[in-house]
C-alpha positions in Angstrom: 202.9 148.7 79.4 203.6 145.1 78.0 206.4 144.6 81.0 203.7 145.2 83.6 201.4 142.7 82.1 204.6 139.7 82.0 205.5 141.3 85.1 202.0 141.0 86.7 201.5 137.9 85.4 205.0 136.0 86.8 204.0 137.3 89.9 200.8 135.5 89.9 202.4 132.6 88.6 205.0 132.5 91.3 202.2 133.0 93.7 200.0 130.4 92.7 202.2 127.6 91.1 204.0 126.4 94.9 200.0 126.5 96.2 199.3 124.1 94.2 201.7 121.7 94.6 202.0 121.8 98.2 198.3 120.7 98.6 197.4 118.8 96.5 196.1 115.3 97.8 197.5 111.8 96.2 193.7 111.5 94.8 192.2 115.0 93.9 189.2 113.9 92.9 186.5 115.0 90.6 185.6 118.6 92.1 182.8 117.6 94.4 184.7 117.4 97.9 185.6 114.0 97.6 189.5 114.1 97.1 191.7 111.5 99.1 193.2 113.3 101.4 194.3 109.9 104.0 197.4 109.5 105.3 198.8 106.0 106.6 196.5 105.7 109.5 193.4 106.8 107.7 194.3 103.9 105.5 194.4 101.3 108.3 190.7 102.7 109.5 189.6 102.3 105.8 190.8 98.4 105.8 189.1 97.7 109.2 186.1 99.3 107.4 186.6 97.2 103.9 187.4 94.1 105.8 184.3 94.4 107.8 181.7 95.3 104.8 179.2 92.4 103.7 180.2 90.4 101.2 179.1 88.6 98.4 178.8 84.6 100.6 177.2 86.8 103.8 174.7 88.5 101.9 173.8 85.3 100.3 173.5 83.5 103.8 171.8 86.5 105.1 169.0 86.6 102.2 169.1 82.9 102.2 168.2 82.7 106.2 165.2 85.4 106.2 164.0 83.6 103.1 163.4 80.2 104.7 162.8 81.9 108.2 160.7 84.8 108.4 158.6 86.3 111.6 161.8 88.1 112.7 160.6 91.6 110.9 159.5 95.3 113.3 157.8 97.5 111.3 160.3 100.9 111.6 158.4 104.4 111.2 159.2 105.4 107.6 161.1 108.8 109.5 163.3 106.7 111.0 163.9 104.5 108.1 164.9 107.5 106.1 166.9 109.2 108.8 169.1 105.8 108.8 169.7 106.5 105.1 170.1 110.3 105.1 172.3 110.6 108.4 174.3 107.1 107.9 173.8 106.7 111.6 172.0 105.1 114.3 169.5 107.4 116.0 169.8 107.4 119.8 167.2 104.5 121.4 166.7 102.7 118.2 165.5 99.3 118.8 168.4 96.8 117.4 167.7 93.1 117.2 170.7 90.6 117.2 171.1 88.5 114.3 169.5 84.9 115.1 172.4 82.5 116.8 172.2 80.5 114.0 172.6 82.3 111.5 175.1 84.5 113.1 177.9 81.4 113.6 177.8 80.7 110.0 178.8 84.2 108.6 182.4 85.8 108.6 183.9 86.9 111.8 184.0 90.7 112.0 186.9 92.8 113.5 186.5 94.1 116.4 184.5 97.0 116.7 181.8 96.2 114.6 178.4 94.8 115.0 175.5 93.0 112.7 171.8 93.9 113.7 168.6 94.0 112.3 166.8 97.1 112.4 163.0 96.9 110.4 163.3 94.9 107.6 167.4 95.9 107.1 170.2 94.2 108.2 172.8 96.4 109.0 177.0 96.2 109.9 177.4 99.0 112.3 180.7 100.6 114.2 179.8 100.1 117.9 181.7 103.0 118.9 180.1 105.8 116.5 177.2 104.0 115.7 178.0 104.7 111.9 176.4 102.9 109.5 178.9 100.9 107.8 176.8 98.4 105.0 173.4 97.8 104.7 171.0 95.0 103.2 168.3 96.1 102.6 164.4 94.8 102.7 166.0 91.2 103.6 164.3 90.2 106.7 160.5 88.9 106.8 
């Protein structure tokens, strides 16, 4: 009876162990589907995406800008305004507002593909392509 059990379980243990070390991802995670699973090219998207994200001297600029110029801000429907957070997208027919010329020329240049707009009282870096939400400041514009 004991040699069916140590049988049993180096079966299981033969069956299992080569499972888990074929698939399992350079970052596993924490359990909650997040594990990296990106592969060379997956990286190169992600540094587009990391070079293109706000940082700290834009979103100065930015909240510097709308401070001393306001009158640029559309009221957006609070549904809206929450789908942009929930969906991380642009809804079809969204009204988009290009930052102000001036303000634009004195920020970093983004790589192609990706757009600044304000949309209610948010300015947000968007993919042109998807339409993805990429960063977002937000309540900046007045």
């Amino acid at each position: 009876m004991n040699s069916r059990i140590v049988v049993a379980a180096l079966l299981a243990f033969t069956l299992v162990a080569p499972a888990q070390v074929v698939g399992k991802p350079k970052n596993p995670g924490q359990g909650h589907g997040n594990a990296d699973t990106t592969d060379s090219v997956g990286e190169a998207v992600g540094g587009a995406v990391a070079a293109a994200l706000f940082g700290a001297s834009d979103r100065q600029l930015i909240s510097n800008y709308f401070l001393r110029n306001s009158g640029y801000l559309d009221g957006l429907p609070p549904g809206i305004r929450k789908q942009l957070v929930t969906k991380g997208r642009l809804p079809p027919g969204i009204a988009k507002k290009a930052l102000p010329p001036g303000l634009a020329g004195q920020l970093s240049p983004l790589p192609s593909g990706f757009d600044r707009m304000i949309i209610g009282p948010d300015v947000l870096l968007v993919e042109i392509a998807t339409g993805i939400i990429v960063d977002i400041i937000r309540d900046v514009v007045r």
